[in-house]
TORKOL-4160 file (C-alpha; in steps of 0.2 Angstrom, whole numbers, padded with zeros to 4 digits, m for minus):
306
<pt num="1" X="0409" Y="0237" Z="0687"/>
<pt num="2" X="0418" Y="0248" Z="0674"/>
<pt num="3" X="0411" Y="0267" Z="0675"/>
<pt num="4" X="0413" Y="0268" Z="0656"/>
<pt num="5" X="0404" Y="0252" Z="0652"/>
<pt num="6" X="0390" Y="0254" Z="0665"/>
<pt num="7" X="0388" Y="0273" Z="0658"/>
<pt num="8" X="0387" Y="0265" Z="0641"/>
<pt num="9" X="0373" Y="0254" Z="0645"/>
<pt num="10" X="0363" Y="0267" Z="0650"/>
<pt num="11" X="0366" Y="0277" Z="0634"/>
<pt num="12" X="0360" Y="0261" Z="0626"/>
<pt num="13" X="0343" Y="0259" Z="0634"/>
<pt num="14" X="0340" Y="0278" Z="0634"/>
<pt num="15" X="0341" Y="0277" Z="0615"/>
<pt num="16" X="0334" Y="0263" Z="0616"/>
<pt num="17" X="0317" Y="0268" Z="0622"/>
<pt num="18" X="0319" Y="0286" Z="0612"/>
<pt num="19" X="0319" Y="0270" Z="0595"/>
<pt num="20" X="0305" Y="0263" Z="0601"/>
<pt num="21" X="0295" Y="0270" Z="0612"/>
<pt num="22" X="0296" Y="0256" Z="0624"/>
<pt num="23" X="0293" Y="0260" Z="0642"/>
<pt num="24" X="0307" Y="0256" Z="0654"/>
<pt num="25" X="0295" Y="0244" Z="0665"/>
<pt num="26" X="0290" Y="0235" Z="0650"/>
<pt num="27" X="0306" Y="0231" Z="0643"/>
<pt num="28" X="0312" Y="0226" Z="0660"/>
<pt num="29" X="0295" Y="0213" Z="0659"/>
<pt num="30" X="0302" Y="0210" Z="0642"/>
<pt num="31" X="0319" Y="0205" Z="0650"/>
<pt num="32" X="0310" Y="0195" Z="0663"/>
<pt num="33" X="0314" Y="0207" Z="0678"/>
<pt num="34" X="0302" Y="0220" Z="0686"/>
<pt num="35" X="0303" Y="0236" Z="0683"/>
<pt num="36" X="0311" Y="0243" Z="0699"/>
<pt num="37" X="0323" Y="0230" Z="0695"/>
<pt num="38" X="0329" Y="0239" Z="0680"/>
<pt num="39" X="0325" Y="0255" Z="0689"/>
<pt num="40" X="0340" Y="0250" Z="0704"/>
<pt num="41" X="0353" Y="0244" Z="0688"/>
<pt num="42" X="0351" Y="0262" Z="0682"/>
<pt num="43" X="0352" Y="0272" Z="0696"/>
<pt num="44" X="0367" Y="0262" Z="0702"/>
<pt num="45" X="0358" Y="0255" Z="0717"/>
<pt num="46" X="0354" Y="0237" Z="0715"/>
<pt num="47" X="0363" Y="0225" Z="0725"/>
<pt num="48" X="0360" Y="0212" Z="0716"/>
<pt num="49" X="0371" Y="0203" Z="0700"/>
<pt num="50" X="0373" Y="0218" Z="0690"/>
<pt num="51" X="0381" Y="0207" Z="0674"/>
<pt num="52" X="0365" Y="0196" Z="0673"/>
<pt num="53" X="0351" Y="0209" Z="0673"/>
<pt num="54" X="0362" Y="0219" Z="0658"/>
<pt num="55" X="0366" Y="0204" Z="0649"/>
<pt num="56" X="0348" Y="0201" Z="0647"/>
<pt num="57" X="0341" Y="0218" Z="0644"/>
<pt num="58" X="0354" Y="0218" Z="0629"/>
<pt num="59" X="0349" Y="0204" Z="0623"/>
<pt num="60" X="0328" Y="0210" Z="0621"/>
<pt num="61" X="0335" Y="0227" Z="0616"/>
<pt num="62" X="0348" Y="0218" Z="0600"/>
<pt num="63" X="0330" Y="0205" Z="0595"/>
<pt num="64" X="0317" Y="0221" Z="0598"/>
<pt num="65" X="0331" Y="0233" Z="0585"/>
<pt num="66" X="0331" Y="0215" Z="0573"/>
<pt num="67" X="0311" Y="0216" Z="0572"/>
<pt num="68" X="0311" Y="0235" Z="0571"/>
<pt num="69" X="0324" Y="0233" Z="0556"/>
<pt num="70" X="0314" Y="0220" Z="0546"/>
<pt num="71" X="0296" Y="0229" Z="0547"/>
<pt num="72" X="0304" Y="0245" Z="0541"/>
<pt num="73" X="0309" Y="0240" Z="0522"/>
<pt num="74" X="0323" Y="0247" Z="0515"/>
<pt num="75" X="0318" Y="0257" Z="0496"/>
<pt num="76" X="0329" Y="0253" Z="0483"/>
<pt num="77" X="0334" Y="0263" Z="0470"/>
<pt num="78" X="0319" Y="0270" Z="0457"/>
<pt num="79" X="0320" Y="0276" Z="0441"/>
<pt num="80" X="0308" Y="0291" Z="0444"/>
<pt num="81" X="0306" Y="0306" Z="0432"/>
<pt num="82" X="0318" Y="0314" Z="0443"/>
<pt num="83" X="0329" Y="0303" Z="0438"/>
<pt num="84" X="0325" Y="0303" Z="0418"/>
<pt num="85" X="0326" Y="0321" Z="0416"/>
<pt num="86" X="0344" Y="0321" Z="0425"/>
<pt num="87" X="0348" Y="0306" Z="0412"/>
<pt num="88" X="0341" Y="0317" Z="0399"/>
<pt num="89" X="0352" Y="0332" Z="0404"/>
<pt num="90" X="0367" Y="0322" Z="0403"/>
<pt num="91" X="0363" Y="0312" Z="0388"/>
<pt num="92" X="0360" Y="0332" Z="0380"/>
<pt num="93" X="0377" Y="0335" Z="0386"/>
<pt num="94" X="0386" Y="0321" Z="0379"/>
<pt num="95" X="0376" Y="0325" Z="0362"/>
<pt num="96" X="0378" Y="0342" Z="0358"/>
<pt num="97" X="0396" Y="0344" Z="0368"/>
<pt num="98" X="0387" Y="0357" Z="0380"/>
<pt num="99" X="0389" Y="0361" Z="0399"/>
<pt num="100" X="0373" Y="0352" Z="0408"/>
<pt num="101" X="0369" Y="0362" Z="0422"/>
<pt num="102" X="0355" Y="0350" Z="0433"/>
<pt num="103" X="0347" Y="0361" Z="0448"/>
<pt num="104" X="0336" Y="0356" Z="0459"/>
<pt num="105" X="0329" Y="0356" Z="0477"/>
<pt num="106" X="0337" Y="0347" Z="0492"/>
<pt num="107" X="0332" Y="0329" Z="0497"/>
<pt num="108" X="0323" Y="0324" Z="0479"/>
<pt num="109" X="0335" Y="0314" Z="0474"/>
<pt num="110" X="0348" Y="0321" Z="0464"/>
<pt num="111" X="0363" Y="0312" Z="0472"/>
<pt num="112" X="0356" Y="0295" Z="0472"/>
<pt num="113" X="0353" Y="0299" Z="0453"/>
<pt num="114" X="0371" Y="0300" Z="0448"/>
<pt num="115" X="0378" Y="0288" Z="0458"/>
<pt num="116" X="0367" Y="0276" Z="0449"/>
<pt num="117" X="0371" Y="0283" Z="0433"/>
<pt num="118" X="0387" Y="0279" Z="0437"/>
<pt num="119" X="0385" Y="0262" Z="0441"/>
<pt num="120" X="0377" Y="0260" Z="0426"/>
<pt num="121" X="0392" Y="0270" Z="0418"/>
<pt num="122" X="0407" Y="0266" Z="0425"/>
<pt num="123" X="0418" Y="0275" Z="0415"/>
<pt num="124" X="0410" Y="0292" Z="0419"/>
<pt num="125" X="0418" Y="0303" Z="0429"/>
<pt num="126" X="0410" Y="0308" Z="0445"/>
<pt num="127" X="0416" Y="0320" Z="0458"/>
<pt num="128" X="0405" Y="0324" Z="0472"/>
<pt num="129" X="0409" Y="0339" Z="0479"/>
<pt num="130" X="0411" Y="0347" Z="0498"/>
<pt num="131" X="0415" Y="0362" Z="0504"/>
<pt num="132" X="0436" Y="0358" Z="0504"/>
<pt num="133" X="0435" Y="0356" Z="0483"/>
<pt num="134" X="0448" Y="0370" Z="0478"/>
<pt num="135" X="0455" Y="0367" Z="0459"/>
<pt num="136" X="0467" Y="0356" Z="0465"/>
<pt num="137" X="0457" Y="0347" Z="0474"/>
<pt num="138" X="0445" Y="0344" Z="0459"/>
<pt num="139" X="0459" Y="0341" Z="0448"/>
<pt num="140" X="0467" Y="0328" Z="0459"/>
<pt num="141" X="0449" Y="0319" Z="0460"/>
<pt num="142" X="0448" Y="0316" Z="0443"/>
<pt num="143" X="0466" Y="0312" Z="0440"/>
<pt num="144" X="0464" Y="0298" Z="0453"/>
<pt num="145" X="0448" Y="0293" Z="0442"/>
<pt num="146" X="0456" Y="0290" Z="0425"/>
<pt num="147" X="0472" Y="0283" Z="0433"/>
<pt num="148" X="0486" Y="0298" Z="0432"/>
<pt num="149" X="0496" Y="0300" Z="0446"/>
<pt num="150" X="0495" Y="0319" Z="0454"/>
<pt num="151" X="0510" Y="0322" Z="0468"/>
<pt num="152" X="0522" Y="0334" Z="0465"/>
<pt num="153" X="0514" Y="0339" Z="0449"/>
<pt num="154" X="0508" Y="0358" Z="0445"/>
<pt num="155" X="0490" Y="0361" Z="0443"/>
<pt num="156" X="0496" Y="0365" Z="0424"/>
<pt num="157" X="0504" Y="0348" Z="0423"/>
<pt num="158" X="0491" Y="0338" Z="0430"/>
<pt num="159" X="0477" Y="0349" Z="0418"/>
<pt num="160" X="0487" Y="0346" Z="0404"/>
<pt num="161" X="0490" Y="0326" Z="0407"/>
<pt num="162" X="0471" Y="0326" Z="0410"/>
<pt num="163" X="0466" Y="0334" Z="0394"/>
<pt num="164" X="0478" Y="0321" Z="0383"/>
<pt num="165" X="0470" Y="0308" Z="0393"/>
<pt num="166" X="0451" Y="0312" Z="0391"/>
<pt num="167" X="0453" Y="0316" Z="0373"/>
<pt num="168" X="0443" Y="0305" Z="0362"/>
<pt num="169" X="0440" Y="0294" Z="0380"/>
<pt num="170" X="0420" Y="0294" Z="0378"/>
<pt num="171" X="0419" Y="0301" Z="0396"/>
<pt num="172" X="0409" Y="0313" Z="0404"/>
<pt num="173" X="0412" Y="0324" Z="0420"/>
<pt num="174" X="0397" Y="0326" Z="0433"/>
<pt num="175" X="0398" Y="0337" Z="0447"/>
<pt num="176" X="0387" Y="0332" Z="0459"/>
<pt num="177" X="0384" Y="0347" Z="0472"/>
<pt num="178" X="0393" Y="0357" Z="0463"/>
<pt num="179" X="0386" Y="0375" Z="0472"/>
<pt num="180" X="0400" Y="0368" Z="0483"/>
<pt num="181" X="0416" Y="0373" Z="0472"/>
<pt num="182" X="0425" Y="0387" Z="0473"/>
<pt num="183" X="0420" Y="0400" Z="0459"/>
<pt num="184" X="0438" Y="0397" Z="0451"/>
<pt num="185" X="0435" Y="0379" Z="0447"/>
<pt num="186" X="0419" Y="0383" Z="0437"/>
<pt num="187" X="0431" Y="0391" Z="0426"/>
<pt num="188" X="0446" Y="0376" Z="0425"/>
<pt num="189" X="0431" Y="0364" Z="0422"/>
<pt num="190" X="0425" Y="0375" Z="0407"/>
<pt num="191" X="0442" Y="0373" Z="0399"/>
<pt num="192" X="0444" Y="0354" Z="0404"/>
<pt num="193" X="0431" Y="0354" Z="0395"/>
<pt num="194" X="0434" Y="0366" Z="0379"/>
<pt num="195" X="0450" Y="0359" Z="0378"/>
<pt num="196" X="0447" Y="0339" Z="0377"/>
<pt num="197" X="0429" Y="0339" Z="0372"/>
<pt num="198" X="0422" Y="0328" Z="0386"/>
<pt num="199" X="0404" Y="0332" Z="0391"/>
<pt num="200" X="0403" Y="0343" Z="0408"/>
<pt num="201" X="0386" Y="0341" Z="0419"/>
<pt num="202" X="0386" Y="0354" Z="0433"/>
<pt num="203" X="0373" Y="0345" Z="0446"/>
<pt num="204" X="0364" Y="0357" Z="0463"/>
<pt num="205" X="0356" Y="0365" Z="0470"/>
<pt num="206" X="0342" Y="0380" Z="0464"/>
<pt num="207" X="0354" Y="0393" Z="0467"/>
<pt num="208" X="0368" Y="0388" Z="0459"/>
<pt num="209" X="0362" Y="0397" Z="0443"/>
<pt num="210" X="0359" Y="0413" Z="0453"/>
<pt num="211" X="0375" Y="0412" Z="0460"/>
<pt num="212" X="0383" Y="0409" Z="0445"/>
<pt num="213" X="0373" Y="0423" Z="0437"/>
<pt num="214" X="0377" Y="0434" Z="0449"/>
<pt num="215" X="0396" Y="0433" Z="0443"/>
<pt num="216" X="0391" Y="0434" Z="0426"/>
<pt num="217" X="0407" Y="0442" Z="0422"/>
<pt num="218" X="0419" Y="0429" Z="0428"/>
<pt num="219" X="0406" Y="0416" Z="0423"/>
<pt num="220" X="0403" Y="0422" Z="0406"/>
<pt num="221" X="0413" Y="0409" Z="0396"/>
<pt num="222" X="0400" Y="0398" Z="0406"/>
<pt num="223" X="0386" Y="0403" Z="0405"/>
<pt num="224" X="0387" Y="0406" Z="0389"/>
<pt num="225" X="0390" Y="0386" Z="0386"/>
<pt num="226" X="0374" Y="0381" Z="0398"/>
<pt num="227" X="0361" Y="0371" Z="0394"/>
<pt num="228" X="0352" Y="0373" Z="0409"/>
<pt num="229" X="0339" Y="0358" Z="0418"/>
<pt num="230" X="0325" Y="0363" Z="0431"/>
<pt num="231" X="0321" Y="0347" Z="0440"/>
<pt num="232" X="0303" Y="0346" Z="0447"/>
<pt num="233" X="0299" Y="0338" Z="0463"/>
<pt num="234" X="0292" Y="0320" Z="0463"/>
<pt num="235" X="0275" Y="0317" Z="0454"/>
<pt num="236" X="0262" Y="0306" Z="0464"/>
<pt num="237" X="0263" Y="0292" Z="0451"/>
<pt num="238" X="0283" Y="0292" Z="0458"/>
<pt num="239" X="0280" Y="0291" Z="0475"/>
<pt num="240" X="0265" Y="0278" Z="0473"/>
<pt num="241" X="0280" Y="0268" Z="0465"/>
<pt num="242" X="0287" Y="0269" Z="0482"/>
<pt num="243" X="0273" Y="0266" Z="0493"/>
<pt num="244" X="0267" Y="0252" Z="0484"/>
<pt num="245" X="0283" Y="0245" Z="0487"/>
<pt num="246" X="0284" Y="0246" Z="0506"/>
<pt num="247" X="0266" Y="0243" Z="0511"/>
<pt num="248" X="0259" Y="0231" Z="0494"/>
<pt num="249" X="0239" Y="0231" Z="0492"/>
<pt num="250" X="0238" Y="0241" Z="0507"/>
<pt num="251" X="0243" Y="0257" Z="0498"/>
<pt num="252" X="0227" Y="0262" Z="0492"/>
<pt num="253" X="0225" Y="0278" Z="0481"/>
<pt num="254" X="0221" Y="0289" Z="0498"/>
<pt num="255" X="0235" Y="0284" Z="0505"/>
<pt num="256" X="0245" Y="0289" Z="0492"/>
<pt num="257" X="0239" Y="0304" Z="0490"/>
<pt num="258" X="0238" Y="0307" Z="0507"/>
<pt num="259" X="0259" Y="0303" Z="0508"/>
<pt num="260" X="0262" Y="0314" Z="0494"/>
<pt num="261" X="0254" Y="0329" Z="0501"/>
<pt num="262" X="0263" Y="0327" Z="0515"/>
<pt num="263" X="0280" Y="0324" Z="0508"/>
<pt num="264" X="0277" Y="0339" Z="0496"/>
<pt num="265" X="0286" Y="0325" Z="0484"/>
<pt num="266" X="0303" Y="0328" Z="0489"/>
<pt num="267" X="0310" Y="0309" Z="0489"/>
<pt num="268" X="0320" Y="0311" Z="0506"/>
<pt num="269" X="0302" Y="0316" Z="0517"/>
<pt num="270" X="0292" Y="0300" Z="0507"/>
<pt num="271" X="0308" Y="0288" Z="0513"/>
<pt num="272" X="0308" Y="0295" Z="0530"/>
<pt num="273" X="0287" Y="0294" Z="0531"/>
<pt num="274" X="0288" Y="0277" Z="0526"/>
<pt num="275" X="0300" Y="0271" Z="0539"/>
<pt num="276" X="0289" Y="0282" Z="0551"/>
<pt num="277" X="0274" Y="0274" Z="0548"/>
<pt num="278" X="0280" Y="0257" Z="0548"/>
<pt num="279" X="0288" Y="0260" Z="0566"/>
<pt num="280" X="0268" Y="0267" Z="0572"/>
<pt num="281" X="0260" Y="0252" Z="0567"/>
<pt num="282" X="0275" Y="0242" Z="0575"/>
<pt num="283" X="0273" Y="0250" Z="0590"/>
<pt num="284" X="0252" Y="0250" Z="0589"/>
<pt num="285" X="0246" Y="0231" Z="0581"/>
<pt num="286" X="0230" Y="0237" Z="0582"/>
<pt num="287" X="0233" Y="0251" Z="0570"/>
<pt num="288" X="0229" Y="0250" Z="0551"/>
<pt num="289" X="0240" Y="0260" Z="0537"/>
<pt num="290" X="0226" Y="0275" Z="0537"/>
<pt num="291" X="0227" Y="0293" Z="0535"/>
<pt num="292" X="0226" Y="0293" Z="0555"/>
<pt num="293" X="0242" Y="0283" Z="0555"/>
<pt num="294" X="0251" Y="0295" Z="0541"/>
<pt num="295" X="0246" Y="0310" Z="0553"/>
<pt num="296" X="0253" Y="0301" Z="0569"/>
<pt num="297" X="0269" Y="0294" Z="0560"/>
<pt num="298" X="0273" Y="0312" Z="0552"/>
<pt num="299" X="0275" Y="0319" Z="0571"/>
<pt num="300" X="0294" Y="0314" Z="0569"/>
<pt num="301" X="0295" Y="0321" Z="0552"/>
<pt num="302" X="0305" Y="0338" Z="0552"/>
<pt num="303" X="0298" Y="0344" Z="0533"/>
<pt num="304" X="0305" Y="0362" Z="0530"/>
<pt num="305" X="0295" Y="0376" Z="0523"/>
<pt num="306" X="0297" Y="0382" Z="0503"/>
């Protein structure tokens, strides 16, 4: 057999059993083969039909990943109150013709806000930022977004087709992640905006004030047009939305409270817990959603310190 492929298929069952938790005897049980069985396939010593053994490990492993999938509930979007003060600093924005700037901590939500919004909106402008953004690289984004062609063009062209183009337009620009730009393109985006009057919303991080602040001299012609948003963290009544929705009647007010605590309500750890604790009492039937359970489940959960 292929090196490659038989390599491959040990990967597979290795992560397999990482997934799980499933020993190696009991999925080879599962497959119908004893466990040295399985053992000899993986250590490359098994004389016998190699092909069958892997074809039917494969096939438990694909059914076992299907029941996994279906017991772990996806949550959909909610409209939390993380997500109505970030509505709320935009709508400020669009009202008053300010400069929203939206801060708040990693993993409660903040990007899965806007891109709502924006489905909601498609006409707004939404540039989510990376490390790469330089002013052109902003400027081609939204270019691209209101239909303007960008190559070959100066970033004074392209700035001043954008401004006839968004004049009047009933747009607004959101920045999502936007502790990522380069200082200089705080500066362009301020006179995008002065210049044809469409709403800007910063969106990050805590620190992107202080690091704004901290240039207060370059940054002065923004700062001075901020209308700043502190987003709090996820109140219980939010994340008993979200735990009602993945575990119904069983979610009684302890459990909740006992998730919240340990999530410290940022929207990212209750996600994650959830997925965690439906995978413990997969892998232990016997087991009821209990503090016990939340407290086994959050093992696996990497929470940082404030």
């Amino acid at each position: 057999m292929d090196e490659d492929k038989f390599e491959q298929f040990r990967l597979e069952v290795a992560e397999f059993r990482r997934a799980t938790g499933i020993s190696q005897n009991a999925l080879a049980r599962m497959s119908n083969y004893q466990g040295s069985v399985l053992s000899q396939v993986l250590s490359g010593s098994y004389k016998g039909n190699i092909t069958d053994v892997m074809y039917a490990v494969r096939n438990v492993m694909e059914k076992e990943r299907a029941r996994y999938q279906n017991a772990v509930k996806k949550i959909p979007f909610f409209q939390t109150t993380i997500y109505e003060k970030i509505l709320n600093g935009i709508n400020f924005a669009t009202t008053y013709s300010k400069i929203a700037v939206i801060i708040g901590d990693t993993g409660i939500g903040k990007s899965a806000a806007v891109k709502e919004y924006k489905k909601d909106n498609p006409n707004c402008i939404l540039v989510e930022a990376d490390d790469t953004y330089k002013v052109k690289t902003v400027l081609k984004d939204i270019a691209k977004q209101i239909g303007l062609t960008f190559e070959r063009k100066s970033d004074d062209v392209l700035m001043a087709e954008i401004v006839e183009r968004l004049k009047d337009s009933k747009r607004e620009i959101i920045i999502d992640e936007a502790e990522r730009l380069q200082k200089k393109c705080f500066a362009v985006l301020r006179r995008l905006r002065d210049k044809s009057g469409v709403p800007l919303v910063l969106i990050g991080q805590s620190y992107l004030v202080d690091d704004l602040i901290m240039k207060r001299k370059e940054m002065e012609s923004v700062i001075s047009r901020m209308h700043l948003v502190k987003l709090a963290r996820l109140t219980q009544d939010d994340t008993e939305e979200l735990v009602k929705f993945a575990f119904s009647e069983k979610a009684t007010n302890e459990i909740v409270e006992a998730i919240h605590i340990k999530t410290k309500g940022i929207t990212q750890y209750v996600c994650d817990l959830i997925g965690l604790i439906s995978i413990t009492l997969l892998k232990n039937p016997d087991k009821e959603l209990s503090k016990a359970a939340i407290e086994i489940a959050s093992q696996g959960l990497i929470i940082l310190k404030d």
